[in-house]
C-alpha positions as CSV (number, residue, x, y, z in Angstrom):
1,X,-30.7,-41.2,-177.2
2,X,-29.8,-43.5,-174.0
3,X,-32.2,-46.1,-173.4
4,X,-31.2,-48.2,-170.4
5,X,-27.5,-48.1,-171.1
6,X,-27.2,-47.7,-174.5
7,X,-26.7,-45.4,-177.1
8,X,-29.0,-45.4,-179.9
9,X,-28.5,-44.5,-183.5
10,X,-31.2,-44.0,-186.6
11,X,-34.0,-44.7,-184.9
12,X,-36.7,-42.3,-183.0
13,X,-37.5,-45.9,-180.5
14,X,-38.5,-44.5,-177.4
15,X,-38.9,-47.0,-174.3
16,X,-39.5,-46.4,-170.7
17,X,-39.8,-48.1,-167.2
18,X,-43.6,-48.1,-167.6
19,X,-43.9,-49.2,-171.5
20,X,-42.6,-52.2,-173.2
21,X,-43.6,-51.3,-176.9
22,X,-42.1,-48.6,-178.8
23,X,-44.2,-45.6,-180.2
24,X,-46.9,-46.3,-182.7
25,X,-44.5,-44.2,-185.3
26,X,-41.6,-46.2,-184.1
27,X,-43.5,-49.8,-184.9
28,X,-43.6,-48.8,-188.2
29,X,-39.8,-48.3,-188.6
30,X,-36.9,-50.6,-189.2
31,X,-33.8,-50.5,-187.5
32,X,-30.8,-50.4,-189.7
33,X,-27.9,-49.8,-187.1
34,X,-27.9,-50.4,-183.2
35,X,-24.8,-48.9,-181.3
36,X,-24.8,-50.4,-178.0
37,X,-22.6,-48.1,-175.7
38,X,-21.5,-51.1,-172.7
39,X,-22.1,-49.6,-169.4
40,X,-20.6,-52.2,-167.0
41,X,-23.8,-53.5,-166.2
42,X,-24.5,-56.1,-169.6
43,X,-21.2,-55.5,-171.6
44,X,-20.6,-58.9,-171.4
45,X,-24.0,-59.8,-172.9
46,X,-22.6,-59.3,-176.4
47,X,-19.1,-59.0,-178.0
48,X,-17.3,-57.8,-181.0
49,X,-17.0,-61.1,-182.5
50,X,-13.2,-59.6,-184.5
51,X,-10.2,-61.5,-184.0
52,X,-7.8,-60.4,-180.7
53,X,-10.4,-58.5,-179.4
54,X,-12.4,-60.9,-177.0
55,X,-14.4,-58.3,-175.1
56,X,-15.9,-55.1,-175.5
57,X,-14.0,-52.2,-173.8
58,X,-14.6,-48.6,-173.7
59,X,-16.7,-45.9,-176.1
60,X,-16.1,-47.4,-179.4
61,X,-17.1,-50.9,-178.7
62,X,-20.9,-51.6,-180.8
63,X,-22.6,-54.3,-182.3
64,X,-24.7,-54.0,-185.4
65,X,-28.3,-55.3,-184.4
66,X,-30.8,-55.4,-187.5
67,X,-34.1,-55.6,-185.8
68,X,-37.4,-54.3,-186.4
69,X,-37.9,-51.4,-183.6
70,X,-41.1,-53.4,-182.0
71,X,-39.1,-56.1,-181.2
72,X,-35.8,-54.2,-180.3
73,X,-37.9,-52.5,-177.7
74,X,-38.6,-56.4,-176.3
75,X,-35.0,-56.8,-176.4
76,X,-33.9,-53.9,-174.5
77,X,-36.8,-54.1,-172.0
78,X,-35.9,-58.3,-171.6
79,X,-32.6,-57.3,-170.7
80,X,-33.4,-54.0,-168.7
81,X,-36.2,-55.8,-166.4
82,X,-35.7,-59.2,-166.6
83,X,-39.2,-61.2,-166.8
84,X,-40.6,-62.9,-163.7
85,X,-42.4,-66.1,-163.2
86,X,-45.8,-65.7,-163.4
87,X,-47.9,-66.0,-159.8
88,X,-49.8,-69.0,-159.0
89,X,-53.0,-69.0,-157.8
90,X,-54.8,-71.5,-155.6
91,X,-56.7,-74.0,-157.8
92,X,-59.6,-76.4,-157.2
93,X,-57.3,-79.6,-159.2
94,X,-54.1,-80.5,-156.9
95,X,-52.6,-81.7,-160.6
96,X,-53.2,-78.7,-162.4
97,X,-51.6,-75.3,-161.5
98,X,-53.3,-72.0,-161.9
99,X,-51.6,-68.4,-162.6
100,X,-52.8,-65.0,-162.3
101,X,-53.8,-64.6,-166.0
102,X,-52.3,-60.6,-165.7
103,X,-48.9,-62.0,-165.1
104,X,-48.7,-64.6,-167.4
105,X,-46.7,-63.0,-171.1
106,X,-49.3,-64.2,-174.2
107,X,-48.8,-67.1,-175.7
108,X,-48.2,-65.3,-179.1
109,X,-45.5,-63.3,-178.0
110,X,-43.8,-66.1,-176.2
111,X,-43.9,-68.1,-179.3
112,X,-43.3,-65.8,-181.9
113,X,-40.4,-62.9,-180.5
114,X,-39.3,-63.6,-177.0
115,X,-38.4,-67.3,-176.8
116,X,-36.7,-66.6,-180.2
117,X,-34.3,-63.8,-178.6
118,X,-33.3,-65.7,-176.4
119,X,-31.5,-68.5,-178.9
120,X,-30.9,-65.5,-181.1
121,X,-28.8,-64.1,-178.6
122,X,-28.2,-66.5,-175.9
123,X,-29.8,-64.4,-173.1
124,X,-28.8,-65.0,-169.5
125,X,-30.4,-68.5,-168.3
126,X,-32.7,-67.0,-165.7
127,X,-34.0,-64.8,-168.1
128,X,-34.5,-68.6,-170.1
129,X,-36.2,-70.5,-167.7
130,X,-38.2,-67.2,-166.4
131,X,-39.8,-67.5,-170.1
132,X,-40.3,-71.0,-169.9
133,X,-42.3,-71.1,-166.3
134,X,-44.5,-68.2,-168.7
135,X,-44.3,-71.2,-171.4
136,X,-45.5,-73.8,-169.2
137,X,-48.9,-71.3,-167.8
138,X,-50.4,-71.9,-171.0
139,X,-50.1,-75.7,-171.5
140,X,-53.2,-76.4,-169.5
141,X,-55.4,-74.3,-172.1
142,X,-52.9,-74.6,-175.1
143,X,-51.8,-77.8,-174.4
144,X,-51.0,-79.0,-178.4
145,X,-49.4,-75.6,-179.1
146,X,-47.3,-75.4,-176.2
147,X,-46.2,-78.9,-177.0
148,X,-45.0,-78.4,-180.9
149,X,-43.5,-75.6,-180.1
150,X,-41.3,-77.2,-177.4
151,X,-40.7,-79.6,-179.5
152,X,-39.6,-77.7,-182.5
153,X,-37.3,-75.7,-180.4
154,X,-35.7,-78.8,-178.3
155,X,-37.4,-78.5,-175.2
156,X,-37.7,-81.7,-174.3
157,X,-39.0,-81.0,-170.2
158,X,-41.5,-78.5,-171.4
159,X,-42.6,-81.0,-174.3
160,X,-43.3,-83.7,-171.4
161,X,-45.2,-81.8,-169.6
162,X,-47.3,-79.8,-172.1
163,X,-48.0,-83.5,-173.4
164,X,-50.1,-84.2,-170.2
165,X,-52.6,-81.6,-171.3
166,X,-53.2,-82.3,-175.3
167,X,-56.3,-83.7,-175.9
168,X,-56.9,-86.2,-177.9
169,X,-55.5,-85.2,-181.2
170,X,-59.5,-86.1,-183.0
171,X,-60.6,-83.4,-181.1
172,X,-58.4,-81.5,-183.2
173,X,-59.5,-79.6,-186.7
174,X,-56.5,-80.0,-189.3
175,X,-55.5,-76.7,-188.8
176,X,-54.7,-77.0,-185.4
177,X,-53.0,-80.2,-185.7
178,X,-50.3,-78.9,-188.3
179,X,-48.4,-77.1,-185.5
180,X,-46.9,-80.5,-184.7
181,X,-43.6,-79.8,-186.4
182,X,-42.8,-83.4,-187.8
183,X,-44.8,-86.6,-187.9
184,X,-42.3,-88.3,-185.7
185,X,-43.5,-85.4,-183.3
186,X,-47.5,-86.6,-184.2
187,X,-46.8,-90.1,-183.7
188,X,-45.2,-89.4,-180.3
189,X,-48.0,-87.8,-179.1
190,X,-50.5,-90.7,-180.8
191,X,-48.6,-93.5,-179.2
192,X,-48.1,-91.5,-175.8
193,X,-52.2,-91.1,-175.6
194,X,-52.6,-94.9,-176.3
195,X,-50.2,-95.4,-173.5
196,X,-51.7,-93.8,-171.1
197,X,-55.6,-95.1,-172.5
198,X,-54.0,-98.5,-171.7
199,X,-52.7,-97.7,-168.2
200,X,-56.0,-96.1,-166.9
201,X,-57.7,-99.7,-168.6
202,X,-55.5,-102.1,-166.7
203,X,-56.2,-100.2,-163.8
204,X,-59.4,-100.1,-163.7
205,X,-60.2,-103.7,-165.1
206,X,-57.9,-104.8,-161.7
207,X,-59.7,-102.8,-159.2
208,X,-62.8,-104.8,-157.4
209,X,-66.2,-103.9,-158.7
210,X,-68.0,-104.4,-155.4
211,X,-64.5,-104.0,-153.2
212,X,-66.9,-104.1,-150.1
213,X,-69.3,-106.9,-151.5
214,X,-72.5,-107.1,-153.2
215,X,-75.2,-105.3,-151.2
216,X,-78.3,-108.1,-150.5
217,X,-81.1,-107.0,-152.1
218,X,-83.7,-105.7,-149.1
């Protein structure tokens, strides 16, 4: 069958403009052989990695993808409909920025299928930082996931600014707190929190208690 461009063999995956997940009978299939017929419109998204041929050209030009059919259908539909940033919404705090939660791709999914795809197979950088702005709308609530998981993948910008929203990491049962990929990441995040404790101190210790002096008592 042709699903946006390509032709595809062994599999009864059935994606359309209005669904992102393949069939229910489809999930529950694996994917031993994707032929991808290039169309002109994302040829050069892959290539026949064989010596003297440096890009794909014509009918017989495929690439083996072994994928489970769930997240094939993410694939295709990634590179079909590229994701967009997900809307802001006015919020009540100036520092922290709100999002229509309906836009806004789940955290899981982020985490554990489309950020992957997109080192997997080096997806077109909009597509990349369209993910990440997705990324980012959950550091406010997810703060200490968002955070390991940029660091574990080398996102060092994301990592900075997810940090701003971890709580202290007592608040946090053990479970939680294994996320943190290494315990250099842990003892960033320690030391970056006692940082900032001390900043807010010396700031406030250096402001004036009674900046417009002490009120005589009446």
């Amino acid at each position: 069958m042709s699903i946006y461009g390509f032709m595809v063999a062994n599999t009864t995956l059935d994606v359309d403009n209005n669904s992102a997940l393949p069939s229910s009978h489809a999930k529950k299939r694996s994917i031993s052989i994707l032929t991808l017929t290039f169309d002109g419109n994302l040829g050069d998204m892959f290539s026949v990695c064989e010596p003297g041929n440096t890009s794909p050209s014509g009918s017989d030009a495929a690439v083996d993808l072994h994928e489970p059919a769930d997240v094939l259908a993410i694939l295709l539909r990634i590179l079909h409909d590229p994701p967009q940033p997900p809307e802001e919404v006015p919020s009540e705090d100036a520092y922290i920025k709100r999002y229509n939660e309906a836009t806004v791709i789940p955290l899981p999914l982020l985490e554990q299928v489309l950020l992957q795809l997109v080192d997997k197979y080096l997806l077109d950088e909009s597509i990349v930082k369209a993910l990440q702005q997705h990324l980012l709308a959950h550091a406010p609530t997810n703060g200490l996931r968002v955070y390991a998981f940029a660091v574990a993948n080398e996102m060092p910008e994301i990592a900075n600014i997810a940090s701003q929203y971890v709580l202290p990491m007592a608040h946090y049962t053990l479970k939680e707190a294994k996320c943190v990929p290494t315990v250099a990441a842990y003892h960033n995040i320690v030391r970056l929190q006692d940082f900032r404790v001390q900043a807010l101190r010396d700031l406030l210790l250096k402001e004036d208690i009674f900046p417009h002096g002490v009120c005589s008592v009446q």
